[in-house]
C-alpha positions as CSV (number, residue, x, y, z in Angstrom):
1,X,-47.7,-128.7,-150.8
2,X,-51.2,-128.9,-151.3
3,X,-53.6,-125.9,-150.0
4,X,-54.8,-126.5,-146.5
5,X,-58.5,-125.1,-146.8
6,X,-60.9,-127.2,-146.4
7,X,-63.5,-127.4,-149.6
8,X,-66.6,-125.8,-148.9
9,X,-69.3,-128.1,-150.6
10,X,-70.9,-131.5,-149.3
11,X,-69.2,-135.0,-150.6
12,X,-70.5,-137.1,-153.2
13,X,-69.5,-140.6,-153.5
14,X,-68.3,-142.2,-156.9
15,X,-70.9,-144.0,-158.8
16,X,-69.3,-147.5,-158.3
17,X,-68.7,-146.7,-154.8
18,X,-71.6,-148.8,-152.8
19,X,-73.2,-148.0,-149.2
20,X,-74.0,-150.2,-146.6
21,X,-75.5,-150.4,-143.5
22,X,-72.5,-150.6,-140.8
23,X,-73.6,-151.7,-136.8
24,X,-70.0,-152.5,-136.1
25,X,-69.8,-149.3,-134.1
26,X,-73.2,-149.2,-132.7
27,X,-73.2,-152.4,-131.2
28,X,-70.1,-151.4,-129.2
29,X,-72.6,-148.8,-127.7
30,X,-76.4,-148.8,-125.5
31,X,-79.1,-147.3,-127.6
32,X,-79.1,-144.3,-125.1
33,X,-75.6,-143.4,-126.1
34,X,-76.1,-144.3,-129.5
35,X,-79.1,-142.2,-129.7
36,X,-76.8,-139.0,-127.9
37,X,-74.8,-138.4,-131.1
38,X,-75.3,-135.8,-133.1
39,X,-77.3,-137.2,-136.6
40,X,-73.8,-136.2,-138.5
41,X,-71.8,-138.5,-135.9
42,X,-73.7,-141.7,-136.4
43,X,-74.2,-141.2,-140.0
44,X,-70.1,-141.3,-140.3
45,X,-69.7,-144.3,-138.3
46,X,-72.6,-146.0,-140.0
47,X,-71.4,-145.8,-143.0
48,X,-69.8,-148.7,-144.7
49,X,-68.1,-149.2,-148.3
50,X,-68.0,-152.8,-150.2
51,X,-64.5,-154.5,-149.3
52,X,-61.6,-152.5,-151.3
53,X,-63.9,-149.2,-151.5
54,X,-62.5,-146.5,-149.3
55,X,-64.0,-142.7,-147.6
56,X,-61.4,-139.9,-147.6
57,X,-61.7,-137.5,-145.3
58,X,-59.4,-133.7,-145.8
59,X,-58.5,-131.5,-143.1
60,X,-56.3,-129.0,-141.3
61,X,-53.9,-129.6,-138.2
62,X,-54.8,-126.9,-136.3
63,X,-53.1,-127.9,-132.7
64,X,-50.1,-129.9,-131.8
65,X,-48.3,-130.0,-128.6
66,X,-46.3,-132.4,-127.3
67,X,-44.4,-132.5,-123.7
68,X,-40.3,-133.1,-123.6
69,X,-40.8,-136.8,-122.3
70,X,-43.5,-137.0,-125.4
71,X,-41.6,-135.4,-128.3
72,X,-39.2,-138.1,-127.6
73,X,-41.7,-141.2,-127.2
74,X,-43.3,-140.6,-130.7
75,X,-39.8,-140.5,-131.6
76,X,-38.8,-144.4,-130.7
77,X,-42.6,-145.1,-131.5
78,X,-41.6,-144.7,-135.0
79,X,-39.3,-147.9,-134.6
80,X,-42.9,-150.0,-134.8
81,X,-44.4,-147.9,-137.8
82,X,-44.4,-144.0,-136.1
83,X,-47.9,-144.3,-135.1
84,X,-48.0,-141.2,-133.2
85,X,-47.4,-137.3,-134.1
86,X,-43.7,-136.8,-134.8
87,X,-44.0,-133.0,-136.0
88,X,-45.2,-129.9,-134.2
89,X,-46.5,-128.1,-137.5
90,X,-50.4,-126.6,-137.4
91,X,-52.0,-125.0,-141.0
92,X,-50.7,-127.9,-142.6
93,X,-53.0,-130.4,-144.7
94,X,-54.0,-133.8,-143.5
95,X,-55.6,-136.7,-145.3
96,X,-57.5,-139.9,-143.7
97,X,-58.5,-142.8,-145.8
98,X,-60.7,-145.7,-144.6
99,X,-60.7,-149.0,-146.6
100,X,-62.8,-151.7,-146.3
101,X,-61.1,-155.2,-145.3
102,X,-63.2,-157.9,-146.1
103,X,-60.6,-160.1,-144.9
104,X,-60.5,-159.3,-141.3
105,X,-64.2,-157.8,-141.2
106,X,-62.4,-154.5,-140.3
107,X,-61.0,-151.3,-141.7
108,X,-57.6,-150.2,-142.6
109,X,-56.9,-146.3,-141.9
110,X,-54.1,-144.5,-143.0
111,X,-53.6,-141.1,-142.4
112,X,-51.5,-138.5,-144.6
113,X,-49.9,-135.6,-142.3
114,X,-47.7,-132.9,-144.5
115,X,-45.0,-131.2,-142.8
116,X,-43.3,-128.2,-143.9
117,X,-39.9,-129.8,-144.2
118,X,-39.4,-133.1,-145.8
119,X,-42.3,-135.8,-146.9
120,X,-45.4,-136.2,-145.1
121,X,-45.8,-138.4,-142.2
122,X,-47.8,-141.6,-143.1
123,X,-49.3,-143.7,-140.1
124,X,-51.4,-147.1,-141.0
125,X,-53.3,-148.9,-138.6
126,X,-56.4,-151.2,-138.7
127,X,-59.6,-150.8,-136.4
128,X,-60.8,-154.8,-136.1
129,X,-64.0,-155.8,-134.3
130,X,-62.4,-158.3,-131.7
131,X,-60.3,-158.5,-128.4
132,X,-61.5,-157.9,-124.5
133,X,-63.4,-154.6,-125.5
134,X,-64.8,-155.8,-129.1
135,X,-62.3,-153.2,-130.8
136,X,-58.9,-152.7,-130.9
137,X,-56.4,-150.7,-133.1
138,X,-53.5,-152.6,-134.8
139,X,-50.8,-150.3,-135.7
140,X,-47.9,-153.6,-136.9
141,X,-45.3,-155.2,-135.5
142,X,-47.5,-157.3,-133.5
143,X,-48.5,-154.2,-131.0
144,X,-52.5,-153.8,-130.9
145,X,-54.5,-151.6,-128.4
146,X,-57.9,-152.0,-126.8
147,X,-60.4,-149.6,-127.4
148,X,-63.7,-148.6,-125.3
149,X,-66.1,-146.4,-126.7
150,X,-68.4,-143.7,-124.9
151,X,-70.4,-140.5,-125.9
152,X,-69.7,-137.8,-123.5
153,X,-71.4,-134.3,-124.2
154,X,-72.4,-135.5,-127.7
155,X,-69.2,-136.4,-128.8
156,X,-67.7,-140.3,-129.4
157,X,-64.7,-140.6,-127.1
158,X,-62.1,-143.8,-127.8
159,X,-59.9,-144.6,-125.0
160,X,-56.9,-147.1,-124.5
161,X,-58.1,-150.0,-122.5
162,X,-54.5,-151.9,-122.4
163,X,-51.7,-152.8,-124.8
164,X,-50.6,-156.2,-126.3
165,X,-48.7,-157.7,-128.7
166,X,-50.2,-160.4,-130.7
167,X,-48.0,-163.6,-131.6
168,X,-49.1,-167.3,-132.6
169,X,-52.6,-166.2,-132.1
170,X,-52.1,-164.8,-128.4
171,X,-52.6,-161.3,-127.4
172,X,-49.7,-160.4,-124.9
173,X,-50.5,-157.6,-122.7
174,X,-47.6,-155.5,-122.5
175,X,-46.1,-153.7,-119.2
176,X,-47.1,-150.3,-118.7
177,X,-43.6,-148.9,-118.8
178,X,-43.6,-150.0,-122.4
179,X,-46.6,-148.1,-123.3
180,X,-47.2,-144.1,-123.4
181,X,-50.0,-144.1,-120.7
182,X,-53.6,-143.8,-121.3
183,X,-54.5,-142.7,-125.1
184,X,-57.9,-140.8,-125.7
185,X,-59.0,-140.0,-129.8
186,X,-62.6,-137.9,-129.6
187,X,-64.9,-137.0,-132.9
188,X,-66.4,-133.8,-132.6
189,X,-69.3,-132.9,-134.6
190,X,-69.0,-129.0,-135.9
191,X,-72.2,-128.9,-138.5
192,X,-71.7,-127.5,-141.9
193,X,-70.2,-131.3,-142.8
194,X,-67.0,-131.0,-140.5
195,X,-65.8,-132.2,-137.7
196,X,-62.8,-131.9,-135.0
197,X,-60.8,-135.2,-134.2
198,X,-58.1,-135.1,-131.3
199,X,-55.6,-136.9,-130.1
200,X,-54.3,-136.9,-126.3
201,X,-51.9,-139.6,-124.5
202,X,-51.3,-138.6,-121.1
203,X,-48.5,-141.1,-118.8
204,X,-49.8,-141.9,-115.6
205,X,-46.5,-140.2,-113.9
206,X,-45.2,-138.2,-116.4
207,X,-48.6,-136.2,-117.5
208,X,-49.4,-134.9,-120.9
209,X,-47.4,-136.4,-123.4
210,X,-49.0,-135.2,-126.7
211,X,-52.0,-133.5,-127.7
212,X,-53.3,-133.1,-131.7
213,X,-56.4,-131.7,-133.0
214,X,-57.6,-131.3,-136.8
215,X,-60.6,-129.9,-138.2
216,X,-62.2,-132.3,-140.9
217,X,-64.7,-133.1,-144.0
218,X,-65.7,-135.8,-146.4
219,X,-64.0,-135.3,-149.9
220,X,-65.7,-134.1,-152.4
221,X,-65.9,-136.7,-155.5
């Protein structure tokens, strides 16, 4: 297993690594919220690689909970790819890459999550600019969620806006009992280069279902 500290120095892109100007997130967003982030924050999200080039972020889980009724969700979640926590480990390394998809104007993320028995859990999923909100998350086998964005107290909040499954070109929204409740990602700034994401679903009867956090930082080329 790799070492779970976090390198100390700023990233560095590779030379044939190219920068663009990304408004995909910002447009989601008023200029008053946009102009709450922290510099760090909107510097991250408007960042964009050339189509195939990808930004690796390396961190720490440093919280994990999950309720009974939870655990057991992100168990038969991993019957449509596992995209949710299946491990209660902390101190253990994480990895988040971001690729550019010129195809479908989006990005594909896949995150890397050791555990300290067996392989690492790997999640994929693609963030596309489109459905009711303008963004969704498409984690396979036809199941996509809608996203809204917000800053609240400096920090960019995503929140679940609805579940569906796409076929023949038709998003399908699926019924609530199918779906864990209401899902809520937030980005953190920390300064220094880091930053805290977290995870939280919470069921509209059964409460809390699962909570993750992880302390974050661009690689260092």
């Amino acid at each position: 297993m790799t070492s779970a500290r976090l390198p100390g120095s700023l990233a560095s892109h590779p030379p044939h690594t190219r920068l663009l100007d990304d408004r995909r997130f910002r447009a989601l967003l008023s200029d008053e919220d946009w102009g709450r982030l922290p510099l760090a924050t909107w510097r991250r999200f408007s960042k964009r690689v050339a189509d195939g080039d990808s930004v690796v972020y390396v961190g720490v889980v440093d919280e994990v909970g999950f309720s009974d009724i939870g655990w057991w969700f992100a168990q038969v979640a991993r019957l449509i790819g596992g995209p949710l926590p299946i491990s209660r480990d902390t101190g253990v390394p994480m990895i988040v890459t971001v690729t550019e998809d010129g195809v479908s104007g989006g990005q594909t993320w896949t995150r890397i999550c050791a555990r300290r028995c067996g392989f690492p859990q790997v999640i994929h999923s693609a963030k596309r600019f489109a459905g009711p909100t303008g963004l969704e998350e498409y984690v396979g086998f036809g199941v996509s969620m809608a996203l809204r964005i917000a800053v609240e107290d400096q920090v960019l909040t995503f929140r679940s806006a609805g579940y569906g499954l796409q076929l023949a070109g038709f998003w399908i929204p699926l019924p609530q009992w199918l779906t864990p409740g209401d899902l809520t990602v937030t980005h953190r700034d920390l300064g220094e280069g880091t930053f805290r994401f977290t995870l939280d679903v919470t069921h509209p009867r059964y409460g809390a279902l699962i909570h993750q956090s992880a302390v974050f930082r661009e690689a260092v080329s």
